[in-house]
N, C-alpha and C positions, 0 to 999 in steps of 0.2 A: 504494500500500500504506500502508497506517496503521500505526504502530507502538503495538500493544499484543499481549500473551501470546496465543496460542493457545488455545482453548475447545475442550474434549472431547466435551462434548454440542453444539455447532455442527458438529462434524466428521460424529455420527453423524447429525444432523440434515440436514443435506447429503449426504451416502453414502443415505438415507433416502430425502431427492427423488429421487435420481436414478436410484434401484432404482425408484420409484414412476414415473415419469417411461417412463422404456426399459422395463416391462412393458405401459404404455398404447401406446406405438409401435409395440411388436410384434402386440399384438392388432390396430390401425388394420390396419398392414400385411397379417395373415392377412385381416381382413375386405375388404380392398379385393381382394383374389385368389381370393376363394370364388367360384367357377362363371363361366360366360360363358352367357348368356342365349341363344334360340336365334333369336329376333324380332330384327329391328334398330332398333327404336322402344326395347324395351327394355336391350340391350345399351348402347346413347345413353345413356339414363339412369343405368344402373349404371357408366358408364366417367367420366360426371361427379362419383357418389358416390363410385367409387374413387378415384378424384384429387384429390378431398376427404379423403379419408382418409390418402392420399400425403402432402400437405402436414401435414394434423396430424400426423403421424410424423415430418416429417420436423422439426417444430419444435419438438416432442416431445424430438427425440433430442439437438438440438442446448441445448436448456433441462438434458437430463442431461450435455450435457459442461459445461456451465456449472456445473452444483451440484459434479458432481466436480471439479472446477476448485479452485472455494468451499471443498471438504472438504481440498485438498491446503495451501492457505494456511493454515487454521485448523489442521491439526496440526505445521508445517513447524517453531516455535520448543518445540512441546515432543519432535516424534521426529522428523530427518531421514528415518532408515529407512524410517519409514513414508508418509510425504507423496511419498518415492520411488518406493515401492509402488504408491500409489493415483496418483501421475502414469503410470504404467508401464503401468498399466489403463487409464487414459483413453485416453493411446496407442496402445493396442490395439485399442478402440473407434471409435476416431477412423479407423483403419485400416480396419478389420472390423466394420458394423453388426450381423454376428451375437454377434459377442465378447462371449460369456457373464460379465462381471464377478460374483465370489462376494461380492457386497453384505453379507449376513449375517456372513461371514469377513471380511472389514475392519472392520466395526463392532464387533464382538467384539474384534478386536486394539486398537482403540483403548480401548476398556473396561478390557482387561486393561494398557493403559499406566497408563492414570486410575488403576486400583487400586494398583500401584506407585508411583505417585507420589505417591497421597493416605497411604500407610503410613510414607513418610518422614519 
C-alpha cells in the first residue's frame, strides 16, 4: 500500500470496470449455454467455443474482483463506511457469481461523499 489520500473519481472509476467487467462475463457465460447442437461434428465445435467463453468469464470476473478490490482502497482514508460497503459486495460476489452488485448505487454514494467534503 502506498501512503497517499484516497481519490473519489478512482473509486468511481474502479466500481466502473468492474460493472463493465461482470456484464461482459455474464453475457460470455449466456453465450457459451445457448442451445446444444444436434450433429456431433458440431456440438465439438460449439463445446470448444463454449469453453472459450468459460474462461473469458471466468477472467473476466476475476479482473472485476480486482477493480472492486482497487475501489475499496481508494475510498478506505476518506469513508470507512463505505470501503466496508463495497468490501461486503465483493464478498458477496466472490461467494455468488450471480450477486447482482448495484454498481450505479455505490458510485452515486461516493459522489455524494465528494460533495460533502468538497463544501467544507
Amino acid at each position: 500500500m502506498f501512503d497517499r489520500d484516497g481519490c473519489f473519481d478512482c473509486t468511481r472509476k474502479h466500481l466502473g470496470k468492474a460493472q463493465i467487467k461482470m456484464g461482459k462475463a455474464q453475457i460470455l457465460l449466456v453465450e457459451a449455454d445457448l442451445g446444444y447442437p444436434k450433429h456431433a461434428y458440431f456440438a465439438e465445435i460449439n463445446m470448444e467455443e463454449a469453453e472459450e467463453c468459460v474462461w473469458s468469464a471466468h477472467d473476466l470476473y476475476f479482473e472485476a474482483l480486482a477493480q472492486i478490490s482497487e475501489a475499496e482502497d481508494e475510498i478506505l482514508e476518506k469513508s470507512k463506511e463505505l470501503a466496508e460497503k463495497i468490501r461486503e459486495e465483493r464478498l458477496k460476489l466472490q461467494d455468488d457469481f450471480s450477486h447482482q452488485i448495484q454498481f450505479n448505487t455505490l458510485i452515486r454514494e461516493v459522489t455524494l461523499i465528494a460533495q460533502k467534503i468538497d463544501r467544507k
